[in-house]
N, CA and C atoms of all chains as a GROMACS GRO file, in nm:
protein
  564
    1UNK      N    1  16.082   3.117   7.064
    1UNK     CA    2  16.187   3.049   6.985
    1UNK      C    3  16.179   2.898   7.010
    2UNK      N    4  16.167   2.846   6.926
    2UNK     CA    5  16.146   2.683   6.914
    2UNK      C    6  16.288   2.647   6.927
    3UNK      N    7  16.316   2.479   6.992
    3UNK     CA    8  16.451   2.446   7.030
    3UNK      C    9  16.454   2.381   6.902
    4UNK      N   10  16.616   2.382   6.891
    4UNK     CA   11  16.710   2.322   6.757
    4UNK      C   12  16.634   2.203   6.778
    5UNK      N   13  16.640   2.154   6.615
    5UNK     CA   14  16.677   1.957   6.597
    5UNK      C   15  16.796   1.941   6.622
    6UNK      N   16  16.791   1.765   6.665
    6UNK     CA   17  16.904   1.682   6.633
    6UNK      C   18  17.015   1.755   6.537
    7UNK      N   19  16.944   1.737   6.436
    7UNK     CA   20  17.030   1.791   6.321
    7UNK      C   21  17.132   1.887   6.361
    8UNK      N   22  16.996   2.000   6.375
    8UNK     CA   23  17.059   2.115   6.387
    8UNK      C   24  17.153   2.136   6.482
    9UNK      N   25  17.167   2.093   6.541
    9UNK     CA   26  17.200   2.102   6.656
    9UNK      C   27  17.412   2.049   6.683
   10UNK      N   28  17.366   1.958   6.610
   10UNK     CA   29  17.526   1.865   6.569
   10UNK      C   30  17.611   1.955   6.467
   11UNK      N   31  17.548   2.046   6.355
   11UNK     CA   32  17.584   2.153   6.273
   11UNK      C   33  17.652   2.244   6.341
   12UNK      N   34  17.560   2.300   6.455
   12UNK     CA   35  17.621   2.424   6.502
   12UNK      C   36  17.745   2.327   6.645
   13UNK      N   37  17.706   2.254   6.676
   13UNK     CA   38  17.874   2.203   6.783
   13UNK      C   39  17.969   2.138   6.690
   14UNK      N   40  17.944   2.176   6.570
   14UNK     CA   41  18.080   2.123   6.455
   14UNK      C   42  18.156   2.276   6.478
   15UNK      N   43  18.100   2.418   6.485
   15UNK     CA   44  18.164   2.536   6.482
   15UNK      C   45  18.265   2.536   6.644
   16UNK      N   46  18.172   2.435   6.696
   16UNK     CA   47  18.201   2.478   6.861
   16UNK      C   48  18.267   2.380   6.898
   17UNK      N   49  18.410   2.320   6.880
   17UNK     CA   50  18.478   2.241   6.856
   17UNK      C   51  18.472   2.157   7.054
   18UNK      N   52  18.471   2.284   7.124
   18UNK     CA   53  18.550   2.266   7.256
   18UNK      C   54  18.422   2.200   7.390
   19UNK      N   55  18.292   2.255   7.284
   19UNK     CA   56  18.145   2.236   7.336
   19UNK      C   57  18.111   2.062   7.318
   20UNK      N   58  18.086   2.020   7.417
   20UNK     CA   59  17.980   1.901   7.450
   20UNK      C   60  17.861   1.880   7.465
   21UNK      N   61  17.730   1.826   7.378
   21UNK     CA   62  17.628   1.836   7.442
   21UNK      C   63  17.577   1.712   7.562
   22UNK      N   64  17.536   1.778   7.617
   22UNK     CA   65  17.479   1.647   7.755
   22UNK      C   66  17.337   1.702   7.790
   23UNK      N   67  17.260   1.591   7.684
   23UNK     CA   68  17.127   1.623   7.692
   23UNK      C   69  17.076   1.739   7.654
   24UNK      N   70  17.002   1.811   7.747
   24UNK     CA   71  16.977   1.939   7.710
   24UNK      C   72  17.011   2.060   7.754
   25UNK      N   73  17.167   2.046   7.726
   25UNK     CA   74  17.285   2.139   7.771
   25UNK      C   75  17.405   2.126   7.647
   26UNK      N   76  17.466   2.226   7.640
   26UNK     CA   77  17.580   2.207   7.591
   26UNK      C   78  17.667   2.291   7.678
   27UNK      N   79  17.763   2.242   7.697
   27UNK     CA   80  17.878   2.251   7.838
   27UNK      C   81  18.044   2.291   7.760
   28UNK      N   82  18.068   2.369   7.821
   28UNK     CA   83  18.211   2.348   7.809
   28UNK      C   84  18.308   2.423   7.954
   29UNK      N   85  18.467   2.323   7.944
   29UNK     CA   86  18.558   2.367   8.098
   29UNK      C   87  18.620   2.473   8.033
   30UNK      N   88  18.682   2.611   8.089
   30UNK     CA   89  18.783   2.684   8.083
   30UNK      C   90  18.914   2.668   8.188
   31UNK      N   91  18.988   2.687   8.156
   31UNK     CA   92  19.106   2.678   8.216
   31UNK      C   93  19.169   2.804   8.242
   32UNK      N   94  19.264   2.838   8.371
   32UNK     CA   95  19.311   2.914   8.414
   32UNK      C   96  19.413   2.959   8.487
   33UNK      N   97  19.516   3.078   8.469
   33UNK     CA   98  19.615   3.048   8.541
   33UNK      C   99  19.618   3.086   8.724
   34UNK      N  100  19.469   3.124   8.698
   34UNK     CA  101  19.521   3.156   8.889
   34UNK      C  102  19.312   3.152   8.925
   35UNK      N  103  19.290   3.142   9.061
   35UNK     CA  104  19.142   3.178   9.086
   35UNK      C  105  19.076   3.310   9.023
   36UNK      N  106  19.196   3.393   9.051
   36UNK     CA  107  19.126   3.558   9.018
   36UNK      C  108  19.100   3.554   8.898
   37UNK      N  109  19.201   3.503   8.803
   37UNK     CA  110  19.168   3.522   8.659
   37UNK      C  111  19.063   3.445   8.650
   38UNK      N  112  19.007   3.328   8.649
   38UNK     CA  113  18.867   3.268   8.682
   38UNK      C  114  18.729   3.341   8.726
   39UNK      N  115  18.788   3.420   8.817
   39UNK     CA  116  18.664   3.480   8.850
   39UNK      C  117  18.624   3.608   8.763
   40UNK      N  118  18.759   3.691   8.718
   40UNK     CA  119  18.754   3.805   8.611
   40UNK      C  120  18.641   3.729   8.515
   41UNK      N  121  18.691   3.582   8.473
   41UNK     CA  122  18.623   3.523   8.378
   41UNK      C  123  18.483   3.555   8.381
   42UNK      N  124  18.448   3.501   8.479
   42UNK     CA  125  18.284   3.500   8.512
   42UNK      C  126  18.219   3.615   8.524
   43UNK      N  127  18.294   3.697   8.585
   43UNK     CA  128  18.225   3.836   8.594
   43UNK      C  129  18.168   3.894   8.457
   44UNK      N  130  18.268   3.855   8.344
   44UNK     CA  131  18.241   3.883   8.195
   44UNK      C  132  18.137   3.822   8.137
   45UNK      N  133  18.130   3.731   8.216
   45UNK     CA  134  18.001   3.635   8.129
   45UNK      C  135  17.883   3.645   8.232
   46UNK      N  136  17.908   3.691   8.340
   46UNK     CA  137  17.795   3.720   8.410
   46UNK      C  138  17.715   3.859   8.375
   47UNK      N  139  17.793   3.934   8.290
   47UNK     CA  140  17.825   4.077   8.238
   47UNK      C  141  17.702   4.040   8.101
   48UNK      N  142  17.773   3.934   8.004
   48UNK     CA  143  17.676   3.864   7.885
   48UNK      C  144  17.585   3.810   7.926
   49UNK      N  145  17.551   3.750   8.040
   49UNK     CA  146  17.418   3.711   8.018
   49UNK      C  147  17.319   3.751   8.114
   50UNK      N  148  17.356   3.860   8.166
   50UNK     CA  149  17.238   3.991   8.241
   50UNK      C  150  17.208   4.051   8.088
   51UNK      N  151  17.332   4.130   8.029
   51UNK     CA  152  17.227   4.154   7.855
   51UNK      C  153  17.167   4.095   7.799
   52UNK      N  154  17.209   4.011   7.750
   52UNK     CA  155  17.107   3.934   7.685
   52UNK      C  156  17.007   3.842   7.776
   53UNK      N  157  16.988   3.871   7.881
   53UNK     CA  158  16.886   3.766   7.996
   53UNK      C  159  16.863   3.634   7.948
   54UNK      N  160  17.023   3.590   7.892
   54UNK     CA  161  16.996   3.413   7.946
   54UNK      C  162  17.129   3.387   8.006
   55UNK      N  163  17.096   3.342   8.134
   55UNK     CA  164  17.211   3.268   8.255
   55UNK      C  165  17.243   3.145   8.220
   56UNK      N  166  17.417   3.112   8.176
   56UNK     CA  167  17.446   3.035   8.189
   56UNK      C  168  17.476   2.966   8.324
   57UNK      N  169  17.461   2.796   8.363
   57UNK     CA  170  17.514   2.730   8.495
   57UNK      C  171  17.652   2.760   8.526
   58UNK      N  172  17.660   2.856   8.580
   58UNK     CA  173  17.846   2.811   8.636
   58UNK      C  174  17.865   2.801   8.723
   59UNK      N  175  18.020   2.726   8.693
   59UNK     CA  176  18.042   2.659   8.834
   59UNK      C  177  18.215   2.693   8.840
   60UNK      N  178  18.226   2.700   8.929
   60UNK     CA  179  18.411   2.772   8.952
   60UNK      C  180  18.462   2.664   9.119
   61UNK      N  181  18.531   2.538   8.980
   61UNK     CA  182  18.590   2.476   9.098
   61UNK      C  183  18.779   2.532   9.053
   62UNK      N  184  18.828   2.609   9.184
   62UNK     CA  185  18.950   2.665   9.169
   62UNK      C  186  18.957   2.758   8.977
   63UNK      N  187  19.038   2.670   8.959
   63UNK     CA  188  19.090   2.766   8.882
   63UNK      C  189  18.994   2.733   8.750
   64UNK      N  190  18.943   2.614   8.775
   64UNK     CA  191  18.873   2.577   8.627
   64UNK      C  192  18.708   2.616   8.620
   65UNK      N  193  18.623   2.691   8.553
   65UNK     CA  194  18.480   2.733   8.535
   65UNK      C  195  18.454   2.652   8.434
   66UNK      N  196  18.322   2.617   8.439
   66UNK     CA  197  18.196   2.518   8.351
   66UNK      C  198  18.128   2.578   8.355
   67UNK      N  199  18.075   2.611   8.206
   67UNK     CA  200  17.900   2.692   8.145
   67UNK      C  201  17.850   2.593   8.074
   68UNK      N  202  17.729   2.590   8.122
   68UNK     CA  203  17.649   2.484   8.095
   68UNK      C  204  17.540   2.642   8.059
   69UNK      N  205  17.439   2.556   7.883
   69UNK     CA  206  17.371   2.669   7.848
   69UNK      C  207  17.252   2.523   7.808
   70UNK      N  208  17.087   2.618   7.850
   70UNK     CA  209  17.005   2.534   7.790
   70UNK      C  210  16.915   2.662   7.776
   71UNK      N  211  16.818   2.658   7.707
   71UNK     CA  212  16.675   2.743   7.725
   71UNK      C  213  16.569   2.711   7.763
   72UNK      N  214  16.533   2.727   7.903
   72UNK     CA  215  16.424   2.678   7.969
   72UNK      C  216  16.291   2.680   7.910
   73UNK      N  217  16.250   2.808   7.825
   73UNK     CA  218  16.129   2.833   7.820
   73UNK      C  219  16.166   2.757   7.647
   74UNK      N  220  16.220   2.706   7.539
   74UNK     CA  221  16.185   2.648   7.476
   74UNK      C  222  16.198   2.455   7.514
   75UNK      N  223  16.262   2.418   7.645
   75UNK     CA  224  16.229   2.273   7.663
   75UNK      C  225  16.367   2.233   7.608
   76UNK      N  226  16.471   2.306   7.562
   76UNK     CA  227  16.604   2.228   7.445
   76UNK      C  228  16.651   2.375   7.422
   77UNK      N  229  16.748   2.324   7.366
   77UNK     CA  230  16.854   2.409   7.301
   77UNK      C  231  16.841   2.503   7.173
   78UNK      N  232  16.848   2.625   7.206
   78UNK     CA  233  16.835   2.689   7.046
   78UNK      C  234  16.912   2.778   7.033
   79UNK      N  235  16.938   2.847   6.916
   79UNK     CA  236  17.025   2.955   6.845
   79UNK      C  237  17.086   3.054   6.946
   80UNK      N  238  17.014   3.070   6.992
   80UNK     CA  239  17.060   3.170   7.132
   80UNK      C  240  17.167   3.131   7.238
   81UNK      N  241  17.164   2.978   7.270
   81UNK     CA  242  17.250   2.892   7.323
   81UNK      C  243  17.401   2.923   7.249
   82UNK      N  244  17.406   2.873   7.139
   82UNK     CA  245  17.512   2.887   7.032
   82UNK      C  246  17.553   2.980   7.033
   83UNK      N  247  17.469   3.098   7.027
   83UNK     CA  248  17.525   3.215   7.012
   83UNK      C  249  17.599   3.251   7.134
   84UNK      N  250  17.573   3.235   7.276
   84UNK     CA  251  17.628   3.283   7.339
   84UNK      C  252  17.739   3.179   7.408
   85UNK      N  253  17.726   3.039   7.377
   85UNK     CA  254  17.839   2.975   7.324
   85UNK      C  255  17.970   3.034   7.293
   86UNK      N  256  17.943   3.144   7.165
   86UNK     CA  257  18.033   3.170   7.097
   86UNK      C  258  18.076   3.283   7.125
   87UNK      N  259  18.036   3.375   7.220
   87UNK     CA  260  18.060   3.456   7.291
   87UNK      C  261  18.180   3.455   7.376
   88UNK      N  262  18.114   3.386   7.448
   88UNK     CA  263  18.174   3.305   7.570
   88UNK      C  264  18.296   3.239   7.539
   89UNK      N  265  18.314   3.219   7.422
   89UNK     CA  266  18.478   3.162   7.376
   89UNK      C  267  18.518   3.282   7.299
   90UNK      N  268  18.488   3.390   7.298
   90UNK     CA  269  18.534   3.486   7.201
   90UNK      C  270  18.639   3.562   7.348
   91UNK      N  271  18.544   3.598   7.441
   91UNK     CA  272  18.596   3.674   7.593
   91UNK      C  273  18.696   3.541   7.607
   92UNK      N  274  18.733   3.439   7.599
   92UNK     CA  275  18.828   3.351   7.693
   92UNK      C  276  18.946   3.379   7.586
   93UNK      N  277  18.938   3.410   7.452
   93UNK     CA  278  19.024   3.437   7.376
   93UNK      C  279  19.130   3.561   7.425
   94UNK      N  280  19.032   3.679   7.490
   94UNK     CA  281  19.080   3.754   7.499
   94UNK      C  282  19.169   3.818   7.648
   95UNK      N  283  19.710   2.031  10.901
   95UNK     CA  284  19.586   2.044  10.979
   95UNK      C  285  19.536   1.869  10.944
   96UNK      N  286  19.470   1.760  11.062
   96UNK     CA  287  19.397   1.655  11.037
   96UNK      C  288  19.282   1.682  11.038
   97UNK      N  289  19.217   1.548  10.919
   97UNK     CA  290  19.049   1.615  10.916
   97UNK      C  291  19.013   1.538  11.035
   98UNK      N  292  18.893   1.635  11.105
   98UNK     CA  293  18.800   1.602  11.221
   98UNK      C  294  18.750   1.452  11.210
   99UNK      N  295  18.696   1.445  11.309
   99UNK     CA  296  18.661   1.237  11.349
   99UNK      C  297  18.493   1.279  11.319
  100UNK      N  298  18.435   1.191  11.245
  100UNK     CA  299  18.262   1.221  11.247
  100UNK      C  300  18.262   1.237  11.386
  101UNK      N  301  18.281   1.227  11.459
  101UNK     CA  302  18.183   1.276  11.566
  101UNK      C  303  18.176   1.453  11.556
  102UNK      N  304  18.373   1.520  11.578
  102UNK     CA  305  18.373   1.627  11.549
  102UNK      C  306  18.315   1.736  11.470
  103UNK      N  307  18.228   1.608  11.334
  103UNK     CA  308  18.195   1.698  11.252
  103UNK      C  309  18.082   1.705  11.248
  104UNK      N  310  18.007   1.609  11.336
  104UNK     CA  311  17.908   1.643  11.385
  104UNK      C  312  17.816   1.740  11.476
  105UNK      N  313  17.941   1.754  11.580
  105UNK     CA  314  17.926   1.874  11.664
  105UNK      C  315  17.939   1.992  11.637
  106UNK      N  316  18.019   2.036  11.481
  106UNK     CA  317  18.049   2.135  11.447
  106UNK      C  318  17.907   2.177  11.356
  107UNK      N  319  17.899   2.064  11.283
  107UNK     CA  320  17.726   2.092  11.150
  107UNK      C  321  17.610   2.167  11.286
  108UNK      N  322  17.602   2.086  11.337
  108UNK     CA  323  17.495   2.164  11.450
  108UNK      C  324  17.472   2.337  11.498
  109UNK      N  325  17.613   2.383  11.434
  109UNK     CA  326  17.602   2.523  11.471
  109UNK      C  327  17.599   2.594  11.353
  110UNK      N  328  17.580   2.492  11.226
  110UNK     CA  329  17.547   2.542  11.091
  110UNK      C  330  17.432   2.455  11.048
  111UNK      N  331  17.315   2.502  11.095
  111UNK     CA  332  17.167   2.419  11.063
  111UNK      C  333  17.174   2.440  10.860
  112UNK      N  334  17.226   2.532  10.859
  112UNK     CA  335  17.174   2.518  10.685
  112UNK      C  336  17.272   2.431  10.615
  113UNK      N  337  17.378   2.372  10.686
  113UNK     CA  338  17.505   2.336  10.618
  113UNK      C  339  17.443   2.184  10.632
  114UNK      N  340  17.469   2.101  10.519
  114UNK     CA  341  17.494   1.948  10.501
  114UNK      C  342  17.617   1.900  10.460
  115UNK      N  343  17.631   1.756  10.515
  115UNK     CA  344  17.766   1.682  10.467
  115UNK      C  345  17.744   1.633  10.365
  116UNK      N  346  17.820   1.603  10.257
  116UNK     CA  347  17.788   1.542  10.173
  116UNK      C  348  17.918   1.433  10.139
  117UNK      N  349  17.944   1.371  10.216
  117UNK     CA  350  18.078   1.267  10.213
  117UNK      C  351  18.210   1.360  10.278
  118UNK      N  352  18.244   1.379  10.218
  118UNK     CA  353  18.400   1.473  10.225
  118UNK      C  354  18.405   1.612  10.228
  119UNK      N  355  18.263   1.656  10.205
  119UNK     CA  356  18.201   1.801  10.174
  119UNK      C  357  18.101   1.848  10.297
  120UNK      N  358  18.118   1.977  10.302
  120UNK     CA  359  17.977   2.043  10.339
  120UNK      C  360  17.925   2.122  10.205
  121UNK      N  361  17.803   2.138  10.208
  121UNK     CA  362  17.747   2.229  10.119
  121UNK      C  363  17.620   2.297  10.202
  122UNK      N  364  17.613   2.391  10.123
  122UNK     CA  365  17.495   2.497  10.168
  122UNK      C  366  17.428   2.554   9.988
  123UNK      N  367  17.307   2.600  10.024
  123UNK     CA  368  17.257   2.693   9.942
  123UNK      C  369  17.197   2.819   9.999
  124UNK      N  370  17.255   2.926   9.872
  124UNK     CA  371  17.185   3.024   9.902
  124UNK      C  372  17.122   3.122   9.822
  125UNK      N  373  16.981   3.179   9.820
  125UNK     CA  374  16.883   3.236   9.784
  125UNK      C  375  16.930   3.375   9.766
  126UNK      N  376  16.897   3.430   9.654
  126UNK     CA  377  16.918   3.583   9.599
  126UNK      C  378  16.787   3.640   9.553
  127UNK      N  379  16.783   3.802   9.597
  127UNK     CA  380  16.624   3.802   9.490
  127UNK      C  381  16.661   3.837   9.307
  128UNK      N  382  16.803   3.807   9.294
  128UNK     CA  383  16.823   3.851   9.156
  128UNK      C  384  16.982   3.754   9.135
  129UNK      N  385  17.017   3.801   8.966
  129UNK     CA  386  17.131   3.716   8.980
  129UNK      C  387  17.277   3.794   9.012
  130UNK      N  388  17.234   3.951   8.981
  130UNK     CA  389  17.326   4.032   9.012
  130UNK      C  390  17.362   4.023   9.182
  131UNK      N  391  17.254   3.999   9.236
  131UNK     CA  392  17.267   3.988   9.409
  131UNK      C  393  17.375   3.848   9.451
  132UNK      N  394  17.326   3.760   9.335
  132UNK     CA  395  17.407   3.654   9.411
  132UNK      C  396  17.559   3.628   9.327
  133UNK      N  397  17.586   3.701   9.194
  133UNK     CA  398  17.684   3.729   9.180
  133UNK      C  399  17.794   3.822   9.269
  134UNK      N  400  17.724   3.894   9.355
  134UNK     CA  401  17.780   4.029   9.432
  134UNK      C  402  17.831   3.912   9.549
  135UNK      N  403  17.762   3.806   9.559
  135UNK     CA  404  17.789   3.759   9.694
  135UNK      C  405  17.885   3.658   9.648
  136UNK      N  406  17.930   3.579   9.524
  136UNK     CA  407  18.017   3.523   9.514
  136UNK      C  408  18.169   3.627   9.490
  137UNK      N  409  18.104   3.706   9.468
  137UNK     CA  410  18.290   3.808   9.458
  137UNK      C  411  18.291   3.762   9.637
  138UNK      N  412  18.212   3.880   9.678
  138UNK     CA  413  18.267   3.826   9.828
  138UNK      C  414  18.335   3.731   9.879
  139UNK      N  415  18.253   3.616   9.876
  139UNK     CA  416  18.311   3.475   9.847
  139UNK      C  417  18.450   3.424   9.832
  140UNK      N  418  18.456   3.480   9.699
  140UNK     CA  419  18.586   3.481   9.636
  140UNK      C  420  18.690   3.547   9.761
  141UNK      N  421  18.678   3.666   9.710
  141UNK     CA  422  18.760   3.736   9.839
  141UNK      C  423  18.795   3.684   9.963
  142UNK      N  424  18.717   3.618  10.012
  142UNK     CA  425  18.771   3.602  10.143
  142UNK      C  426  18.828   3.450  10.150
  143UNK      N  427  18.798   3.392   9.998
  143UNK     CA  428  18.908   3.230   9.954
  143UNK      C  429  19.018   3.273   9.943
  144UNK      N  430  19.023   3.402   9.859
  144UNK     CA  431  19.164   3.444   9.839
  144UNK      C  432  19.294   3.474   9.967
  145UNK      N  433  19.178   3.570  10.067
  145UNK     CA  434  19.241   3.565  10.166
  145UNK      C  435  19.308   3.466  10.245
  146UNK      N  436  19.248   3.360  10.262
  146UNK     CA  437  19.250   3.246  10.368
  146UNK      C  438  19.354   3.155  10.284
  147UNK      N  439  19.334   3.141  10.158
  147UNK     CA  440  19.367   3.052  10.063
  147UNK      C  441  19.287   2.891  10.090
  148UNK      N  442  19.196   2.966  10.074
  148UNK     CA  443  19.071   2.832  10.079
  148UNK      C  444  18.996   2.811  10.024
  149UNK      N  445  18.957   2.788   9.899
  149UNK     CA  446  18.864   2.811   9.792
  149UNK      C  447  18.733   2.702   9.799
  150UNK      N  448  18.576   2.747   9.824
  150UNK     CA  449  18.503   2.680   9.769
  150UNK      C  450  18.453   2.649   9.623
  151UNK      N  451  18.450   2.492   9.639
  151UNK     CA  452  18.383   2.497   9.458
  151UNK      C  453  18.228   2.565   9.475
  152UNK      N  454  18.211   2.650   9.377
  152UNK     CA  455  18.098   2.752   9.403
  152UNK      C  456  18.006   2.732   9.255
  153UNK      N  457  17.872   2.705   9.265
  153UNK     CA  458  17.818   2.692   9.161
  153UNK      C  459  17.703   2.786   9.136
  154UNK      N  460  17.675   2.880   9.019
  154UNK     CA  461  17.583   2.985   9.014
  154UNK      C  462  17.443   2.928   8.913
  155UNK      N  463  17.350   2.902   9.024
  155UNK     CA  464  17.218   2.859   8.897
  155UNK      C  465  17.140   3.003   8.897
  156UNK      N  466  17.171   3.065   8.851
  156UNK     CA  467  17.023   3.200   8.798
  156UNK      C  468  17.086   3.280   8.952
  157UNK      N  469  16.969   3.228   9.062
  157UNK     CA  470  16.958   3.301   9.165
  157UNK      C  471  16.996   3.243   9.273
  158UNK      N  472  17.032   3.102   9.237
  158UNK     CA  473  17.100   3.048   9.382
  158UNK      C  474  17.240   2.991   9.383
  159UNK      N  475  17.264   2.998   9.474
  159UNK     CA  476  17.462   3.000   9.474
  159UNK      C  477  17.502   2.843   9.580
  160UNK      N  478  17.579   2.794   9.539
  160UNK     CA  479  17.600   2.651   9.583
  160UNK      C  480  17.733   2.650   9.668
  161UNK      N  481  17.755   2.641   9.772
  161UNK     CA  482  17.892   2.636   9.818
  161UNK      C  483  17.924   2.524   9.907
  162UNK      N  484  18.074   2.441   9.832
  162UNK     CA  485  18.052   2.323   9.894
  162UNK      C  486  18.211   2.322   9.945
  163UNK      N  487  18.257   2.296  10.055
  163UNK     CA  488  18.404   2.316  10.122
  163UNK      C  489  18.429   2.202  10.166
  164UNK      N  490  18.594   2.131  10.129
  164UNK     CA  491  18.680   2.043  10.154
  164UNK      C  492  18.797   2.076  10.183
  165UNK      N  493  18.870   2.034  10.263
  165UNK     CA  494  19.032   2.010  10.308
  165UNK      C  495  19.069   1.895  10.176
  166UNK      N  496  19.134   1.950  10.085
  166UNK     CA  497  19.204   1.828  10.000
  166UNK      C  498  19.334   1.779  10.110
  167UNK      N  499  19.395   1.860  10.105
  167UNK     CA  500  19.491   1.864  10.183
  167UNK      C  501  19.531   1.758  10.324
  168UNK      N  502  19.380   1.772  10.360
  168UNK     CA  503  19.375   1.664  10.475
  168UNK      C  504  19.275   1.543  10.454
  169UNK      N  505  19.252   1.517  10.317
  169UNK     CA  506  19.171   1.427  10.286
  169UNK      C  507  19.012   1.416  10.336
  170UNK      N  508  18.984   1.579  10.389
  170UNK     CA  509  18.859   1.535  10.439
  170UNK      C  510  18.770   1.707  10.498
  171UNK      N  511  18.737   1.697  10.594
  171UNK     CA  512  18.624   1.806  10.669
  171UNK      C  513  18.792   1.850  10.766
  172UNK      N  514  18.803   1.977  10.785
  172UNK     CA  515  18.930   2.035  10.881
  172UNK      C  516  18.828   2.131  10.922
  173UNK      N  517  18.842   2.168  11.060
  173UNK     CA  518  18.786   2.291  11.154
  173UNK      C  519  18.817   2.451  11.031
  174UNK      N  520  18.873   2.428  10.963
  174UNK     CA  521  18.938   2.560  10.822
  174UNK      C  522  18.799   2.538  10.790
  175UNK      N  523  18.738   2.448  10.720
  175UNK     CA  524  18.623   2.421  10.654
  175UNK      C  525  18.536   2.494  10.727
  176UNK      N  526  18.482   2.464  10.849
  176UNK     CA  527  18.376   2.516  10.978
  176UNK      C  528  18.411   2.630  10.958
  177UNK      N  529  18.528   2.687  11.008
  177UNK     CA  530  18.544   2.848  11.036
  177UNK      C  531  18.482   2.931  10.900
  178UNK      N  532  18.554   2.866  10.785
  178UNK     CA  533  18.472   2.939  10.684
  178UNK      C  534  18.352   2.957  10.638
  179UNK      N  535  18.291   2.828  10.654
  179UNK     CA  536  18.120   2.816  10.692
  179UNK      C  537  18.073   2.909  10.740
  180UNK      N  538  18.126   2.954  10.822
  180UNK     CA  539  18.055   3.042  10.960
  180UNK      C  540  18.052   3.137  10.860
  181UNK      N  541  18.211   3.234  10.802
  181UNK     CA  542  18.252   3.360  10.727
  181UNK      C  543  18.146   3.400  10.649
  182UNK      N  544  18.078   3.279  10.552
  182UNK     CA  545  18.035   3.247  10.453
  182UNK      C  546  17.830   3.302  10.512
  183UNK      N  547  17.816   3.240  10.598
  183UNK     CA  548  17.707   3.265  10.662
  183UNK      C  549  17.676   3.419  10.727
  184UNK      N  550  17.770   3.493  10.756
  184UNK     CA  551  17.784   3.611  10.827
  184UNK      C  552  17.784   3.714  10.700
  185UNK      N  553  17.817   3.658  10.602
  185UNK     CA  554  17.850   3.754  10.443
  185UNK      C  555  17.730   3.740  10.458
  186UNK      N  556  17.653   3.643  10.395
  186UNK     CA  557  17.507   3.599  10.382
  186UNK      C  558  17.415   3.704  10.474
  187UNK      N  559  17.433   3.731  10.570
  187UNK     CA  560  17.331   3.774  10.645
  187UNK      C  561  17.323   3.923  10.650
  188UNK      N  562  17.444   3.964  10.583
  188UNK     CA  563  17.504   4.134  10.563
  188UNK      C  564  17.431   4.167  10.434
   0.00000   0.00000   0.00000
């Protein structure tokens, strides 16, 4: 899978309102009302990305977690990123 | 609790060769042969922040796990910090 353009790339973080890109990452914070619920968090997304075998960076300072998503083996960001982007805010919904 | 005098926290890092200061911080890394292994070891983790009520900011890359401990509280490194180091190291080795 070849990484997004520029372009492309600004298209799909117009859907992803809450997402930042920084370089060759796109990042976003969750918020939380206690550690545990934080960590429930992660477990879910640690849950998504053993299936689909791409690991997002997280990081769990107290109550707040950061996923940072890139694709190593295309060099940049692609569809797969986004997608699980959107994942990943679908579970915080819930 | 007051944070320790560098010297104190010097004498204390010495009995944690893998642990570094990093200003106001210690941090350590640690090695998993998978990501499920080193997810298993941040629940742990978790658990025993919960207990103490001491939380490290904990960061998950793939297979290695980042743990970095501060006293906000006391503006700095507190013997709380060390003791948990140790906890943290003894999980590690189980």
């Amino acid at each position: 899978m070849d990484h997004l353009s520029d372009g492309d790339i600004e298209i799909n973080l117009k859907e992803l309102s809450d997402w930042k890109r920084d370089e060759k990452f796109i990042m976003r914070r969750y918020h939380f009302p206690s550690f545990i619920d934080a960590m429930a968090f992660v477990n879910h997304v640690a849950g998504i990305a053993e299936q689909t075998n791409h690991h997002p960076f997280i990081s769990i300072d107290y109550k707040v977690v950061t996923l940072k998503l890139t694709s190593w083996h295309a060099g940049g960001l692609t569809q797969l990123d986004f997608d699980e982007a959107k994942q990943f805010d679908r579970l915080y919904k819930t």
